[in-house]
C-alpha positions in Angstrom: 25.1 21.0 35.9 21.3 21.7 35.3 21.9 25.9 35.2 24.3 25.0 32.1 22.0 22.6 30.3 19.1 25.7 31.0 21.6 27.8 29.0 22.8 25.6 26.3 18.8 24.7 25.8 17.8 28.7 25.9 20.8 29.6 23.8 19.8 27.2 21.2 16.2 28.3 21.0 16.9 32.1 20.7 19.5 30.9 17.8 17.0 28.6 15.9 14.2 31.3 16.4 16.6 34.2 14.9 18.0 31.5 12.0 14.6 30.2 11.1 13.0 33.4 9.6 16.5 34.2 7.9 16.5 31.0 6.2 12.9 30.9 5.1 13.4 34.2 3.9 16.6 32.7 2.1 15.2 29.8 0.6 11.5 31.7 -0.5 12.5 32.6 -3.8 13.9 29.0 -4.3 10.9 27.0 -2.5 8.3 28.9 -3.7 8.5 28.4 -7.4 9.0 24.8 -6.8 5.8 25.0 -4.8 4.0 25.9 -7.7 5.3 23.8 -10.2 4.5 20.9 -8.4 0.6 22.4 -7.5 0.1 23.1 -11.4 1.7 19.6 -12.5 -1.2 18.3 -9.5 -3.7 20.0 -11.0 -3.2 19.1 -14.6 -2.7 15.3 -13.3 -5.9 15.6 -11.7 -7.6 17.3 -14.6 -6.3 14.4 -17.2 -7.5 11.6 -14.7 -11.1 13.0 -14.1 -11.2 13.2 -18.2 -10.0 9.7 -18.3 -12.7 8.7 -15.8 -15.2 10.4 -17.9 -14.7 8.4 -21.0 -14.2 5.2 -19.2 -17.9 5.8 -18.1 -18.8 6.9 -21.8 -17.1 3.8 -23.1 -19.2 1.4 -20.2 -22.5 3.2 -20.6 -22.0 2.5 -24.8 -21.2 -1.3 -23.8 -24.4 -1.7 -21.5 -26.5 0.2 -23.7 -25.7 -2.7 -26.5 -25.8 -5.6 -24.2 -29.5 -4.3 -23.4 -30.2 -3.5 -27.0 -29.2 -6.9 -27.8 -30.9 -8.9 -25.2 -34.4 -6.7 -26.1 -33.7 -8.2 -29.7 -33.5 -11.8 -28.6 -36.5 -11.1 -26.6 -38.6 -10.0 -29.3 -37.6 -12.8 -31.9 -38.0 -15.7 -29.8 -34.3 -16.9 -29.5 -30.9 -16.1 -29.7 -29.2 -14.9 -32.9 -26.0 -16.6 -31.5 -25.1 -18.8 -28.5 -25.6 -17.0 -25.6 -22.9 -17.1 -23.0 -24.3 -19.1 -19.5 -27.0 -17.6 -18.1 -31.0 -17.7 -17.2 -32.9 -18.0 -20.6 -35.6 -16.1 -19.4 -34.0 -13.1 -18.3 -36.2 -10.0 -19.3 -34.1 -6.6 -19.4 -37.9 -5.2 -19.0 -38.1 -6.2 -15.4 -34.3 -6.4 -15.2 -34.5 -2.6 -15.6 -37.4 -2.1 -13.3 -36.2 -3.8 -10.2 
């Protein structure tokens, strides 16, 4: 019983090692332009996200730049130009900025 389990299992093995090279060699010209489509559409997915990120950071470094701007104003006139939303009234973007 165990000799013709050893041969079933050997004769299996040489077939999958004979079948596997014809079949990648089959399916090649298939797989391989699939391959790369779905590496370029990757790459230009990556490429539109890292240019999103960018101007998301533009767009947040604009924001802060006026909040700062603003709150430099208020500090220099004495007071708030309009009602400030909750918050210390004698934050300073001076030492804010420094530490």
């Amino acid at each position: 019983m165990r000799n013709e389990d050893l041969m079933k299992g050997v004769a299996l093995g040489v077939g999958v090692a004979v079948l596997v090279p014809v079949a990648i060699a089959a399916l090649a010209p298939v797989v391989k332009p699939l391959a790369r489509s779905a590496l370029k559409a990757g790459i230009r997915a990556y490429e539109i996200g890292r240019e999103r990120i960018e101007e998301f950071g533009e767009t947040v470094e604009d924001i802060v730049a006026e909040v700062e701007e603003e709150l430099m104003d208020r500090q220099e006139t004495g007071g708030p130009e309009e009602e400030a939303p909750e918050g210390p009234d004698d934050f300073n973007v001076k030492e804010f900025r420094a530490g």
